[in-house]
N, C-alpha and C positions, 0 to 999 in steps of 0.2 A: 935300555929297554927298547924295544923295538915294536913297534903300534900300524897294525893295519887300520888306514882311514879309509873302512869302507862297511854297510850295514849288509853285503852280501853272503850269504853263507856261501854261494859256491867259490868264491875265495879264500873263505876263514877256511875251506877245507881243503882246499889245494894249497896254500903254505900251512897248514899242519902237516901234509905231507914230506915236508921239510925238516921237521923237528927242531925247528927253529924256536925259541921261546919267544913269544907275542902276545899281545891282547888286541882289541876288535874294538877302536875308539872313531865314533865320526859325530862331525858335527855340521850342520847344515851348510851346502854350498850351492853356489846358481851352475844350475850346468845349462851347456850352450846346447843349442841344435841346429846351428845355421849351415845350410844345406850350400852355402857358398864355398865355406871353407875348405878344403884338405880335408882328407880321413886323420890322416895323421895329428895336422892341426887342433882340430876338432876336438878331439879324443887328450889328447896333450893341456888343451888348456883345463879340461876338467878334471883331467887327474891332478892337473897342481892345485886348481881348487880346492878340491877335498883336500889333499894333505898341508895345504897353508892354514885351511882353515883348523885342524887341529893341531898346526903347530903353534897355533896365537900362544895356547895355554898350555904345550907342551916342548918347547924349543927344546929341552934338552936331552932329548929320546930323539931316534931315527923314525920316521914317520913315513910308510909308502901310500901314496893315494894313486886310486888304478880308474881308468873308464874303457868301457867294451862298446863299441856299437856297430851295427852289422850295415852295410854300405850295400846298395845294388843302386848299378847304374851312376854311381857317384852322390849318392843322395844318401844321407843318414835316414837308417828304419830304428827310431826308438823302441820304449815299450809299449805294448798296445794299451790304448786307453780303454778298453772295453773287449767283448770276446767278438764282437763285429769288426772289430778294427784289425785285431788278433789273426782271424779267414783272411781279412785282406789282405794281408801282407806275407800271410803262408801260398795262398794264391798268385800275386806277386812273383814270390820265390821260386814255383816248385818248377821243378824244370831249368831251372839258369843255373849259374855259378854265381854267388857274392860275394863281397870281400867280409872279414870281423877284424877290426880293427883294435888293440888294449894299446894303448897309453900309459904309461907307469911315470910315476913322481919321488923322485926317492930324495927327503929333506934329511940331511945328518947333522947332529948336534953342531958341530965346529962351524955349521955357515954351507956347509959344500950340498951340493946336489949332484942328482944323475937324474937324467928324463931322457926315455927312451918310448919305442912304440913299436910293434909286430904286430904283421899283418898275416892274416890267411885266408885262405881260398874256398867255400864249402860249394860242394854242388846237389842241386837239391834232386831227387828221384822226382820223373811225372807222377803230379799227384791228382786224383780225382775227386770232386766233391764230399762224397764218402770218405776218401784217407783222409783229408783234412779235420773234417768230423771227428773221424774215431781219431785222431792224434791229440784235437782240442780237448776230447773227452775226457782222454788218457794223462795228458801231462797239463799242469799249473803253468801258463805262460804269460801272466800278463802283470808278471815282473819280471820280466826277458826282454832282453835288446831282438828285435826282429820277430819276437812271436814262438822262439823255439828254444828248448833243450837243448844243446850237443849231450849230455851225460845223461838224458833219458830220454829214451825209447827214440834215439837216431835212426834204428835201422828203418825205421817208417818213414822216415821223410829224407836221411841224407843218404847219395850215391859215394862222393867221394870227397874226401879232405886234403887241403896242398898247406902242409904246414905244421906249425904246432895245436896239437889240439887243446892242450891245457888254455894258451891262448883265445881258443871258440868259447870256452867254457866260461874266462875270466879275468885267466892272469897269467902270463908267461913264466912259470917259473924258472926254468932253466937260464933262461937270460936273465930274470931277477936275481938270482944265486950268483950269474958272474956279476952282475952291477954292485951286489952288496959286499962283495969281496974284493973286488977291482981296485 
């Protein structure tokens, strides 16, 4: 059996897209934020977090735990703690290019792993204090890495993507699909 360790829908919905057979188990893990580390780093040790932590009570299932976080400037933008926090960090954004970083964890029954990480490039359209407005209005972000949607209502805030997008969203799948069959 195969168990995504993660309480995200926009994951549970991108490996459906897989037709992969799964379920959607997590169990509480400390994730890091330390703006010292590596994106890569960073994002790596929390995705094996979550999937260690459901593998305490599930060793014998393959177990993926993913983390996303959106980097400008080499600094981790979490989720916002509030819709004040949320302007700032879309303000922050608009107009630059940032990296989103996903980290994958992949524990399989016999002991083995795979950990990998993909990184992409968004760049945000100038935005004016009105777009930001009507974008906060419009989309629920303040369970988003960085303040934003990729899979809704993008054309308002992003110009151009270098990369995977499934990756902005959540979860690389295509490199997932080769890790688990590798």
């Amino acid at each position: 059996m195969l168990i995504l360790a993660s309480q995200s829908p926009r994951r549970r919905d991108l490996l459906q897209r897989t037709k992969l057979n799964f379920c959607v188990l997590s169990r509480p893990a400390k994730e890091e934020n330390h703006a010292a580390l590596p994106p890569e780093q960073l994002c790596a040790r929390n995705a094996s977090a979550k999937a260690e932590a459901v593998a305490k009570d599930f060793h014998d299932h393959t177990i993926i735990g993913a983390d996303t976080l959106v980097f400008l400037d080499g600094k981790p933008l979490g989720k916002p703690t509030d819709m004040a926090d949320a302007h700032r960090m879309l303000t922050e954004l608009q107009g630059r290019t940032h990296s989103v970083c996903t980290a994958v964890a992949i524990l399989f029954p016999n002991g083995k792993r795979r950990d990998f990480a993909v990184t992409s490039y968004v760049t945000f359209l100038p935005m004016s204090e009105s777009d930001i407005d009507r974008y906060l209005a419009e989309v629920p972000v303040l369970d988003k890495a960085g303040a934003y949607a990729m899979q809704e209502k993008s054309e308002l805030i992003v110009a151009d993507v270098q990369g995977d997008i499934d990756n902005v969203i959540g979860l690389p799948v295509t490199r997932l699909l080769q890790e688990l069959t590798a």
